[in-house]
N, CA, C and O atoms as a MOPAC input file, in Angstrom:
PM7 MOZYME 1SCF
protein

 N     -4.50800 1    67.01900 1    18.34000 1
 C     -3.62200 1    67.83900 1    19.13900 1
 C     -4.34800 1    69.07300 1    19.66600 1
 O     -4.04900 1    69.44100 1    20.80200 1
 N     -5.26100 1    69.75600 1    18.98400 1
 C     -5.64800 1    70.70500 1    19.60300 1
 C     -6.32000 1    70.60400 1    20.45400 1
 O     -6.29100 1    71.55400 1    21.23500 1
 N     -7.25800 1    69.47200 1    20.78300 1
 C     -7.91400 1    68.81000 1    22.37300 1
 C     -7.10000 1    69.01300 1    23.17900 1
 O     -7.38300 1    69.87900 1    24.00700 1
 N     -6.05400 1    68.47400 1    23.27000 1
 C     -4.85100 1    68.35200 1    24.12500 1
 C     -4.39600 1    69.67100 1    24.45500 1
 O     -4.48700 1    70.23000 1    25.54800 1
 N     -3.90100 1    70.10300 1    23.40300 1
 C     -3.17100 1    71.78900 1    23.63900 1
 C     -4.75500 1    73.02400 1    24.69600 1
 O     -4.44600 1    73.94900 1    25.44800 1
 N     -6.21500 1    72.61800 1    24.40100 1
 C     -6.88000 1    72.97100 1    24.30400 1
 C     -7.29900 1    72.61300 1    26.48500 1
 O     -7.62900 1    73.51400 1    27.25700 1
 N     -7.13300 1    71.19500 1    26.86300 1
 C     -7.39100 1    70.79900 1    28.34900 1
 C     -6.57900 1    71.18400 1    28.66900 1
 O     -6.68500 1    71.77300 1    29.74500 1
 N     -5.01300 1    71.15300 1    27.93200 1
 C     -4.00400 1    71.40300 1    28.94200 1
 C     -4.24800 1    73.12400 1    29.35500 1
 O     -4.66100 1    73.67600 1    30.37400 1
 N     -3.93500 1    73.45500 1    28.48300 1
 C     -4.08900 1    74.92200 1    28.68500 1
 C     -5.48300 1    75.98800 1    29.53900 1
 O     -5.30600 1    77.04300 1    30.14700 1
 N     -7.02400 1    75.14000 1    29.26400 1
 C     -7.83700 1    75.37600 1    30.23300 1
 C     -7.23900 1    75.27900 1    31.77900 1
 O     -7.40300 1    76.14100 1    32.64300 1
 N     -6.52700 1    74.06900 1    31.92700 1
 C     -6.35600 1    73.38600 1    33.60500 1
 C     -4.75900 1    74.58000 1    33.70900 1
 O     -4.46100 1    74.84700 1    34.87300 1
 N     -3.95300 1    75.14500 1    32.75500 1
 C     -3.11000 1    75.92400 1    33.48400 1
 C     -3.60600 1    77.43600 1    33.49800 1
 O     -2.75400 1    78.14900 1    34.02700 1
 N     -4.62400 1    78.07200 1    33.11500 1
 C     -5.43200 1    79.04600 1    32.93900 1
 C     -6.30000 1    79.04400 1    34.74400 1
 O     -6.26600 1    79.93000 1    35.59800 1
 N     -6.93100 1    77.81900 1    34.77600 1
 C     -7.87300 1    78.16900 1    35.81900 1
 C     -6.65800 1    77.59000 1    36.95500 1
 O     -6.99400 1    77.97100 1    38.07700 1
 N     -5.43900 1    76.84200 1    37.00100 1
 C     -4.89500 1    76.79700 1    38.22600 1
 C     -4.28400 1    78.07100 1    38.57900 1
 O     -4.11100 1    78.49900 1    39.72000 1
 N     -4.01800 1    78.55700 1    37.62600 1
 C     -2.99400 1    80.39500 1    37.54800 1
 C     -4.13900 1    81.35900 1    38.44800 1
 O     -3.94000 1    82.26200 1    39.26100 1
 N     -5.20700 1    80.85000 1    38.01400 1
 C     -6.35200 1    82.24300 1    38.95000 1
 C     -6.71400 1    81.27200 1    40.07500 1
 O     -7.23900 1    81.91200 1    40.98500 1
 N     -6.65200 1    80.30100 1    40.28400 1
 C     -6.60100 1    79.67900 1    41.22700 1
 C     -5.79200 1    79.98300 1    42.31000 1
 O     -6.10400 1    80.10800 1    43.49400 1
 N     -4.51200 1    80.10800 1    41.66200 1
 C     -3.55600 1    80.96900 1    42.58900 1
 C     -3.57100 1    82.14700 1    43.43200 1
 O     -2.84700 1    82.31400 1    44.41300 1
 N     -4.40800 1    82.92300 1    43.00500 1
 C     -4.63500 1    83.92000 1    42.86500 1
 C     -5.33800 1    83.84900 1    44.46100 1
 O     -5.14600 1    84.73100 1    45.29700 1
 N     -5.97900 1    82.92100 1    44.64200 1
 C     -7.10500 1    82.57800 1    45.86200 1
 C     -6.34000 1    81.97200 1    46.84100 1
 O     -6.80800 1    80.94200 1    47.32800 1
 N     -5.24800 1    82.37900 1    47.25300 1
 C     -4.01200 1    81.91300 1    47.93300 1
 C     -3.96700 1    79.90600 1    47.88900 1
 O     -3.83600 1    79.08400 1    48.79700 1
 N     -4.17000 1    79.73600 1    46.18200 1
 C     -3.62500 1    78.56900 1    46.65600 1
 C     -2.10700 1    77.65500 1    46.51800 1
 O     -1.88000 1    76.44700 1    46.58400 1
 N     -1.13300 1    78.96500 1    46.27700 1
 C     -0.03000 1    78.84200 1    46.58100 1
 C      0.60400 1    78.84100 1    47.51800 1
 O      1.63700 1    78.18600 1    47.65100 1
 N     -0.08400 1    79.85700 1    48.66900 1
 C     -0.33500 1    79.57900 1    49.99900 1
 C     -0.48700 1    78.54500 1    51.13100 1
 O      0.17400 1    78.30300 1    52.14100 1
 N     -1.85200 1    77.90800 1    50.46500 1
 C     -2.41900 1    76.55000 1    50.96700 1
 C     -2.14700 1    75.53100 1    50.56300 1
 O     -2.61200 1    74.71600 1    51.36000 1
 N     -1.30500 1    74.68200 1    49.21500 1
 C     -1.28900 1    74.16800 1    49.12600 1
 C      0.66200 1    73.84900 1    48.62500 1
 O      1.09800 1    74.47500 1    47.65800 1
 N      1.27100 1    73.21300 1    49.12400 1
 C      2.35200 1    72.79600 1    48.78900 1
 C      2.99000 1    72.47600 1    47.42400 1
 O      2.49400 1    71.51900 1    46.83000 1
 N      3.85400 1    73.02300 1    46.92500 1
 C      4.14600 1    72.44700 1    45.17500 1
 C      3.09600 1    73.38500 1    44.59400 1
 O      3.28100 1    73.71200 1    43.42200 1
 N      2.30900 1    73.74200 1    45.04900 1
 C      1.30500 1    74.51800 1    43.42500 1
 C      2.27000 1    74.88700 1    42.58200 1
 O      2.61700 1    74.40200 1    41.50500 1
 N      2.60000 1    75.65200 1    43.09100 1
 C      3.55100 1    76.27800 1    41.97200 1
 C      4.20200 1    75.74200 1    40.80500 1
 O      4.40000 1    76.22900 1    39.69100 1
 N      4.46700 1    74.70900 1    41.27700 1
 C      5.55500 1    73.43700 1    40.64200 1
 C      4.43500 1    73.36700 1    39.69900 1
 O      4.55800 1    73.58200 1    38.49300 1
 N      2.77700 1    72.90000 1    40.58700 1
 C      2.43100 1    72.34800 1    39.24900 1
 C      1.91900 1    73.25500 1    38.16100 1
 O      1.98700 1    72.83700 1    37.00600 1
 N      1.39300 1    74.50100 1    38.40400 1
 C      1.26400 1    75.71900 1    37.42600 1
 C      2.26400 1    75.11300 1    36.44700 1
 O      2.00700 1    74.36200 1    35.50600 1
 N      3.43700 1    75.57000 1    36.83500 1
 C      4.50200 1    75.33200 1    36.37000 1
 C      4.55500 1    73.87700 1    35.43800 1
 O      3.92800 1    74.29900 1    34.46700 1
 N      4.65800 1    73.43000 1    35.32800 1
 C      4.30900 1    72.26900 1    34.33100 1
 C      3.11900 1    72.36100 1    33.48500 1
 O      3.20200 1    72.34300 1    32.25700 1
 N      1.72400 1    72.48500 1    34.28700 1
 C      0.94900 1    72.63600 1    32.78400 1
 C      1.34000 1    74.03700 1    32.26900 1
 O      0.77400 1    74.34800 1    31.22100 1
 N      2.46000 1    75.23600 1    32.95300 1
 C      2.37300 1    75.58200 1    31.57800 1
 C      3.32600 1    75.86200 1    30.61400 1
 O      3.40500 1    76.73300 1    29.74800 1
 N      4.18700 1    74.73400 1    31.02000 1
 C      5.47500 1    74.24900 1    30.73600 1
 C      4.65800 1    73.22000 1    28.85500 1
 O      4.84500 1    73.36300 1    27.64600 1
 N      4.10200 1    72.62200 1    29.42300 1
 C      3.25100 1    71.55300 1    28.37000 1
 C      2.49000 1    72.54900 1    27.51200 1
 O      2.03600 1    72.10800 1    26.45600 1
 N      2.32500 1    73.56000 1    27.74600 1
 C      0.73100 1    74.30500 1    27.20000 1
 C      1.76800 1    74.72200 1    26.11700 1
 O      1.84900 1    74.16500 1    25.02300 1
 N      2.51400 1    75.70400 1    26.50500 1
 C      3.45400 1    76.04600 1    25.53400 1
 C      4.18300 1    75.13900 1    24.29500 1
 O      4.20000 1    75.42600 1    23.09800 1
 N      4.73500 1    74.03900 1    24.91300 1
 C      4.99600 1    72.56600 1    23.92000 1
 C      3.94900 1    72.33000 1    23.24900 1
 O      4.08700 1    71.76400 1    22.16400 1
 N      2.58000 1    72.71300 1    23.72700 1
 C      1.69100 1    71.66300 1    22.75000 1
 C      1.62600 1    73.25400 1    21.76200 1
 O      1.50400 1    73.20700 1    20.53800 1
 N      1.68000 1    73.95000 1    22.15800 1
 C      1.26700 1    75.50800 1    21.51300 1
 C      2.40700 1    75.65800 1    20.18600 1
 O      2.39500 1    76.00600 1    19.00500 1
 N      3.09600 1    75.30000 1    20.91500 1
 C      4.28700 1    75.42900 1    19.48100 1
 C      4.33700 1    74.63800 1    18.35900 1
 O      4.45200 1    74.98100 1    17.18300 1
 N      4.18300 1    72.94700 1    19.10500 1
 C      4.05400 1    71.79300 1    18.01800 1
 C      2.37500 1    71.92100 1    17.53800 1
 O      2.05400 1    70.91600 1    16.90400 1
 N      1.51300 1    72.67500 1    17.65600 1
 C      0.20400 1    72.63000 1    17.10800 1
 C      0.28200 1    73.93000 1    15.85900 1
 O     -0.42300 1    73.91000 1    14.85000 1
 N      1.15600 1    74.88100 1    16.13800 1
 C      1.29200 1    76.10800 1    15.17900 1
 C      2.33000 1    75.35000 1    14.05600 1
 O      1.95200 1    75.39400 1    12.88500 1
 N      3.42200 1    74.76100 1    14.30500 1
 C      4.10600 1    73.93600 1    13.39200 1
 C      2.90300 1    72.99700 1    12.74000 1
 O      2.75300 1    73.10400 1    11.52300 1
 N      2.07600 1    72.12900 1    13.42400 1
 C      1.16800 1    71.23300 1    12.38600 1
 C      0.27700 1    71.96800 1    11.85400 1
 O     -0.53100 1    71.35500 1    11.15500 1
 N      0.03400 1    73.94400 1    12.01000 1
 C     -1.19900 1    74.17300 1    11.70100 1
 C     -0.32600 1    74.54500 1     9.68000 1
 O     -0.84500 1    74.15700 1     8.63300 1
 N      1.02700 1    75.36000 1     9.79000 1
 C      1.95700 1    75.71700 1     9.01800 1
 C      2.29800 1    74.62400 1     8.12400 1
 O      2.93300 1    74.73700 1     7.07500 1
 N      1.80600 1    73.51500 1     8.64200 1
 C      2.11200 1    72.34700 1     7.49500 1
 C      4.04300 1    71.93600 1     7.73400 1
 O      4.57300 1    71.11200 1     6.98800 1
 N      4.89400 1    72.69500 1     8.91200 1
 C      6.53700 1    72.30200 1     8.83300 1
 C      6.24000 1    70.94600 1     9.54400 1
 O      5.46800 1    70.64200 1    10.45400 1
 N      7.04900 1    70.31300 1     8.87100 1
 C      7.37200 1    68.51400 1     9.08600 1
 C      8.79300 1    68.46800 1     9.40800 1
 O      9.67900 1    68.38000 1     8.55800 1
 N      9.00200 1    68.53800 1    10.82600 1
 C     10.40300 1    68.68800 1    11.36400 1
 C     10.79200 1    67.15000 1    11.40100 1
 O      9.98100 1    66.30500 1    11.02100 1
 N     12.25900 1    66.75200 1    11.94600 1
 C     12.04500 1    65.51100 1    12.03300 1
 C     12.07400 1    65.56500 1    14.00300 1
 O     12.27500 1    66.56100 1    14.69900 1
 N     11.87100 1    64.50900 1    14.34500 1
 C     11.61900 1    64.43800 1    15.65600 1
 C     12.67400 1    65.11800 1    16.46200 1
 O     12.44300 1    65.99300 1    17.29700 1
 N     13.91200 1    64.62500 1    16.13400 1
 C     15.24400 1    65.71300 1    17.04900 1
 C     14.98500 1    67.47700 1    16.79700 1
 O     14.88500 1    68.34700 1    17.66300 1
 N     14.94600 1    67.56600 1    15.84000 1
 C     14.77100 1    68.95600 1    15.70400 1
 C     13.55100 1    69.32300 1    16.25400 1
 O     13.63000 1    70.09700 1    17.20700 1
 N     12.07800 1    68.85700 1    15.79100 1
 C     10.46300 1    69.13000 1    16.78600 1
 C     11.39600 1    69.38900 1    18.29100 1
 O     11.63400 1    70.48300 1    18.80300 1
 N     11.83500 1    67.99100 1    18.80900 1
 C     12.30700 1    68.58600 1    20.20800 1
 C     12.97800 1    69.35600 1    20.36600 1
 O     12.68500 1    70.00600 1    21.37000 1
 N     13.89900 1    69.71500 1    19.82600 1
 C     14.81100 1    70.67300 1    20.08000 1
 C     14.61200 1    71.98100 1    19.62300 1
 O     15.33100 1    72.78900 1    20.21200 1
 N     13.82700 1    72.49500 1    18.71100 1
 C     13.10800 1    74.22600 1    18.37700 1
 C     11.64600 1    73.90700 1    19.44400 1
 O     10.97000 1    74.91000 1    19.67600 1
 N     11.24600 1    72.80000 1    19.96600 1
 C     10.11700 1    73.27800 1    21.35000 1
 C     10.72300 1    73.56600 1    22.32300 1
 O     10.56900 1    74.67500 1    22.83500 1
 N     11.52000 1    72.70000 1    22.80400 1
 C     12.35200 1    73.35300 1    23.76000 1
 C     13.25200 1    74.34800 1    24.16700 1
 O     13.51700 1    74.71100 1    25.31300 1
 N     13.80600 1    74.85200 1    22.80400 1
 C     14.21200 1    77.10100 1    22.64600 1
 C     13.14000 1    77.20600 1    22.97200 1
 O     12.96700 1    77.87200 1    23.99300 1
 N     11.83800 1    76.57800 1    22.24200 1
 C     10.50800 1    77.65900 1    22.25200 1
 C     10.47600 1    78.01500 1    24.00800 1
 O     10.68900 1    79.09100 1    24.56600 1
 N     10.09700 1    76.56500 1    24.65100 1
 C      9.85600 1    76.67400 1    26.10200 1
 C     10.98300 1    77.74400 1    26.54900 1
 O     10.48900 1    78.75600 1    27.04600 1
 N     12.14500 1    77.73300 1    26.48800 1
 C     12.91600 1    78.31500 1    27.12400 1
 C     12.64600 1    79.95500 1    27.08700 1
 O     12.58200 1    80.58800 1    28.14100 1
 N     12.52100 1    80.48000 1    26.01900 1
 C     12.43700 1    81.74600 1    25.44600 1
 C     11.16700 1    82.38500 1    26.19900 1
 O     11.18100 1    83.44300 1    26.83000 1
 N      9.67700 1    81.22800 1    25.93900 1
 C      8.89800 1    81.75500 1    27.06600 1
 C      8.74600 1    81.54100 1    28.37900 1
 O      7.83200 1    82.07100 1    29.01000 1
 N      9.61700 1    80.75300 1    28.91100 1
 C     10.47900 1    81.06200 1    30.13300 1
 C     10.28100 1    81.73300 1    30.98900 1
 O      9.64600 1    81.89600 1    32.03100 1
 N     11.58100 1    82.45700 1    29.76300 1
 C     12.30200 1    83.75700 1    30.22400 1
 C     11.77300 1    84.90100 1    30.54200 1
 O     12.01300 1    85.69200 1    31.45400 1
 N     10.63100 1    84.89800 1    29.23600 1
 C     10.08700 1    86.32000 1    29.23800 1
 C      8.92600 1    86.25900 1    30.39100 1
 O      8.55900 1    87.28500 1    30.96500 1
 N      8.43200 1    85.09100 1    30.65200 1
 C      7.71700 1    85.10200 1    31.88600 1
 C      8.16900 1    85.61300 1    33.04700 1
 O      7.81700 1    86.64700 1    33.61400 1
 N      9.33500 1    84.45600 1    33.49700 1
 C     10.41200 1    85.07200 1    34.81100 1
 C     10.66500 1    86.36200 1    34.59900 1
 O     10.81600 1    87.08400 1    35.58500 1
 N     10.75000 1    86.83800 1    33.45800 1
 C     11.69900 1    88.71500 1    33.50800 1
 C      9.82200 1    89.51800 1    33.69700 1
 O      9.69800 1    90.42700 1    34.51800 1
 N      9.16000 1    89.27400 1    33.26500 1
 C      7.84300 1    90.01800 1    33.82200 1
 C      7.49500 1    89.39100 1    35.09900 1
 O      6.57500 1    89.96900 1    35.67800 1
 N      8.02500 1    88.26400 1    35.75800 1
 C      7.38600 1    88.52000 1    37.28500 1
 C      8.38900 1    89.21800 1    37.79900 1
 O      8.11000 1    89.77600 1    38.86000 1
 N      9.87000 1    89.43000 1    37.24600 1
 C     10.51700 1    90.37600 1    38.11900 1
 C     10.25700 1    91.82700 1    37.74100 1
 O     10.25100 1    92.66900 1    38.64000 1
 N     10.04000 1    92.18600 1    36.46200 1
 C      9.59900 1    93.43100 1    36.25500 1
 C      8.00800 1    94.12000 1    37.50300 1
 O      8.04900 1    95.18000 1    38.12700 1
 N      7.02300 1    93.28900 1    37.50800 1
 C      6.01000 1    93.20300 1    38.41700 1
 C      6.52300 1    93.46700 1    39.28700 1
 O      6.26300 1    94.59600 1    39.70400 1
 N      7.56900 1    92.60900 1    40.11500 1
 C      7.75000 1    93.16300 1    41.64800 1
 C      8.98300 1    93.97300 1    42.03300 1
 O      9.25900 1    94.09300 1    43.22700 1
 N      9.72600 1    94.52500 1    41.10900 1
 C     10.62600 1    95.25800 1    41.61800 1
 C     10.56700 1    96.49600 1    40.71800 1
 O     11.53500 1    97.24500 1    40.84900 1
 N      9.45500 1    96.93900 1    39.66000 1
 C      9.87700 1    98.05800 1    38.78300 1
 C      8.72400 1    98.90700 1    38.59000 1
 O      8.69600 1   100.12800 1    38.43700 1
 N      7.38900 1    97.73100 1    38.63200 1
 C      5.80400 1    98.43100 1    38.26100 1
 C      5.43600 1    98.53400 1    39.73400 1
 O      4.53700 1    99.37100 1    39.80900 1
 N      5.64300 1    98.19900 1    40.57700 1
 C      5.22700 1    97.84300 1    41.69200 1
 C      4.25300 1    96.70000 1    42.30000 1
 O      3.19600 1    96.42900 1    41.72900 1
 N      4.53400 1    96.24900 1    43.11500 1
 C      3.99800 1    95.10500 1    43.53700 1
 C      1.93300 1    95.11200 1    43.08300 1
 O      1.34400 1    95.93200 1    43.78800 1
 N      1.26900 1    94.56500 1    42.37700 1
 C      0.32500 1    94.39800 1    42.33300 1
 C     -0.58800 1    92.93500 1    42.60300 1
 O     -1.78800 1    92.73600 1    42.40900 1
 N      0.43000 1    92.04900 1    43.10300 1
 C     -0.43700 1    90.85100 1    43.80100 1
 C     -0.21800 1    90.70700 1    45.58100 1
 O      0.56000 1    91.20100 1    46.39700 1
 N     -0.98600 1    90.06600 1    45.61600 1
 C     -0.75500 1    89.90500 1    47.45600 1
 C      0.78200 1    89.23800 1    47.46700 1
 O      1.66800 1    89.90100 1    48.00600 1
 N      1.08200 1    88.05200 1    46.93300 1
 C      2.55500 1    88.50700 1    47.52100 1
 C      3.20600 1    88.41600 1    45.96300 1
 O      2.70700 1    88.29500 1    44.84400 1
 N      4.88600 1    88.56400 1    46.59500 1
 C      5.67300 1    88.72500 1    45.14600 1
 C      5.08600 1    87.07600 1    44.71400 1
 O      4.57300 1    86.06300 1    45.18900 1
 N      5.73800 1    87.86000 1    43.10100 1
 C      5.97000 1    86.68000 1    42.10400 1
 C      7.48100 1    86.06700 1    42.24400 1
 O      7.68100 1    84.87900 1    41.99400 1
 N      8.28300 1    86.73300 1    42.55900 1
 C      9.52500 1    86.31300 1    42.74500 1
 C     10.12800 1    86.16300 1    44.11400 1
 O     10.27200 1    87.18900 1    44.77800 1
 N     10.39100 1    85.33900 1    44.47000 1
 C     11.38400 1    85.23000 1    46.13400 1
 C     12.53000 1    84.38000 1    45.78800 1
 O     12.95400 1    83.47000 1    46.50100 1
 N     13.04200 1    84.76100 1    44.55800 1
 C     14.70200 1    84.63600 1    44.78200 1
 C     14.89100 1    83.49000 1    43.41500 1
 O     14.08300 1    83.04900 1    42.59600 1
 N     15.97900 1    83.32900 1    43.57700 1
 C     16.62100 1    82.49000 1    42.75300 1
 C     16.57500 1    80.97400 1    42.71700 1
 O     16.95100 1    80.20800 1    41.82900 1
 N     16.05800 1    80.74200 1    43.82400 1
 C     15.70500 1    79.33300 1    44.03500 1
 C     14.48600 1    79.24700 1    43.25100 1
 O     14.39000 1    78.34000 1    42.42400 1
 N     13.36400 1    80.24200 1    43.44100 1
 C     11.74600 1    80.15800 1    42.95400 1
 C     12.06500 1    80.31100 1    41.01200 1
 O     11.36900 1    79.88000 1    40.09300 1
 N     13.13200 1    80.94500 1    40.97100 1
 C     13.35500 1    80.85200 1    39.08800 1
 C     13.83100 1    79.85500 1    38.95400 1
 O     12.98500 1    79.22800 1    38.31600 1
 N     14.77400 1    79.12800 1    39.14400 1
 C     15.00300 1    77.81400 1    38.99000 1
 C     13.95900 1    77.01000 1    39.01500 1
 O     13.24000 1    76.84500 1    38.03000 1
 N     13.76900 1    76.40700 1    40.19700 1
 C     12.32400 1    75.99700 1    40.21000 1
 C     11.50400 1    76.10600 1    39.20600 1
 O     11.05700 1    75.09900 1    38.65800 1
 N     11.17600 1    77.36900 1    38.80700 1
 C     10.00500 1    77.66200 1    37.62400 1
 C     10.59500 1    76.71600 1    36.37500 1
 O      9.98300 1    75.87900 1    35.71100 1
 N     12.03900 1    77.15000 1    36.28000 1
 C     12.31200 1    76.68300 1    34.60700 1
 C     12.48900 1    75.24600 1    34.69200 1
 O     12.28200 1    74.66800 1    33.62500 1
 N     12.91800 1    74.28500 1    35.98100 1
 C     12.77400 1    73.47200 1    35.86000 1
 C     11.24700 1    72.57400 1    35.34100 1
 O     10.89700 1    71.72500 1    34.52100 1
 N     10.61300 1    73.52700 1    36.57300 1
 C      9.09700 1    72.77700 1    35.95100 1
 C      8.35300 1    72.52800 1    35.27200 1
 O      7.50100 1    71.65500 1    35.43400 1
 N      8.56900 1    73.66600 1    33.76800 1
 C      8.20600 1    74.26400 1    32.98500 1
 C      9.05900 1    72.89700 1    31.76600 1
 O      8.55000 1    72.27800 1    30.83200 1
 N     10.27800 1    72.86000 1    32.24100 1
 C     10.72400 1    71.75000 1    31.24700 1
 C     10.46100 1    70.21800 1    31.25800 1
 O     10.34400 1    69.39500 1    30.35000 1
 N     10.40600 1    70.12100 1    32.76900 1
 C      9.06800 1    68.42800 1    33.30000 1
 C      7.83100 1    68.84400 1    32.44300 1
 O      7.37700 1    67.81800 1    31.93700 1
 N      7.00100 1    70.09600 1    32.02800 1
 C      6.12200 1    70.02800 1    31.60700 1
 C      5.99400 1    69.84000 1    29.85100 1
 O      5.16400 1    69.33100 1    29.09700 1
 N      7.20300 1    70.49600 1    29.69700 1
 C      7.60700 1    70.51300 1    27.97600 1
 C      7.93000 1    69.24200 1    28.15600 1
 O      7.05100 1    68.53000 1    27.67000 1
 N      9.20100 1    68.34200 1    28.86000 1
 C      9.20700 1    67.11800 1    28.11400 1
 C      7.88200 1    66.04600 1    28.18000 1
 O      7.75200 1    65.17300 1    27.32200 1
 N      6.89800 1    66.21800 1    29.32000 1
 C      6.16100 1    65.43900 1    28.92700 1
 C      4.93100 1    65.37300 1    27.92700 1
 O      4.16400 1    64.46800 1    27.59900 1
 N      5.06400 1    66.72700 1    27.57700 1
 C      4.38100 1    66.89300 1    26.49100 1
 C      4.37500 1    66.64900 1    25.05800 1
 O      3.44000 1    66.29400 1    24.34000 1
 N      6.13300 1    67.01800 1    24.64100 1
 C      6.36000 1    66.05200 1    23.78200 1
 C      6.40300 1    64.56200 1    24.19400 1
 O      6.07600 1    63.67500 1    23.40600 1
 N      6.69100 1    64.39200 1    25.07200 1
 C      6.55400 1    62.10400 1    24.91400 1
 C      5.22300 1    61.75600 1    24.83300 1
 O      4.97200 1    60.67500 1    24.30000 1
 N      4.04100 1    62.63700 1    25.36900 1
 C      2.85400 1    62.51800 1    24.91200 1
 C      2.46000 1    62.40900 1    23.07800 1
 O      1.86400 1    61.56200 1    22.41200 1
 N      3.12700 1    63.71000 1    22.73700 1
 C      3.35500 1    63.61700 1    21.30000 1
 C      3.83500 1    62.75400 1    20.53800 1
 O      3.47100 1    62.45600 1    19.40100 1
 N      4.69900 1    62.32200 1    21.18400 1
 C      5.98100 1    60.83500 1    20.31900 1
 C      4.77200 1    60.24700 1    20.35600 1
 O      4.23600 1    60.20800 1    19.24800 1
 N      4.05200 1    59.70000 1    21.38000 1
 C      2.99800 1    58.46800 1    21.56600 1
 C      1.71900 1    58.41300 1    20.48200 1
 O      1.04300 1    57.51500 1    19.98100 1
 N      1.76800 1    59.95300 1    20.39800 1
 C      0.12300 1    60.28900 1    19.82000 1
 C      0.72600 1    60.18800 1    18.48500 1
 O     -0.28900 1    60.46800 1    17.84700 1
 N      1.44200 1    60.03500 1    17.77200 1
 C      1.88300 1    59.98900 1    16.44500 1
 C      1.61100 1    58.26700 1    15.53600 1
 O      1.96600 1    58.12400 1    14.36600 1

């Protein structure tokens, strides 16, 4: 698992500064896909700190305390890109936030990325 938790999380690290190089701009969906690996990064991050702790959940519950987990860091993501552009002041070329459609969006993607991370997990077991 930590290979896994370890690529996924490299590839949502360098697409995030990737971004950065307007390729949210240039390229259609980026976002979406940020959004998923680091929807997964987090899933594998949570179920790898549970296997490091030795807790042996049973599978409904693993899914269901990763997925609070995902949600919770979410949130606190979405509430710091709105803190960024409406309170510290804008410090990227454009906002992090354009509305309510782009948070949706995020949490959806973020949970395509958590569930496929656990069904990766179901598999790898």
């Amino acid at each position: 698992m930590k290979k896994i938790l370890f690529i996924c999380f490299s590839l949502f690290l360098i697409s995030h500064f990737l971004g950065w190089e307007k390729f949210y701009e240039q390229f259609n969906n980026y976002d979406k896909i940020v959004h998923i690996l680091a929807g997964a990064s987090a899933v594998f991050f949570f179920n790898w700190i549970l296997k490091e702790k030795g807790v042996n959940y049973s599978m409904g519950k693993t899914w269901f305390y990763s997925l609070i987990f995902l949600l919770v860091v979410s949130f606190f993501w979405e509430a710091f890109e709105y803190l960024v552009d409406n309170h510290w002041g804008r410090t990227t070329l454009t906002p992090l936030q354009i509305g309510a459609k782009d948070t949706l969006t995020d949490f959806l993607s973020n949970f395509v990325g958590g569930i496929s991370a656990l069904i990766i997990l179901y598999f790898q077991k």
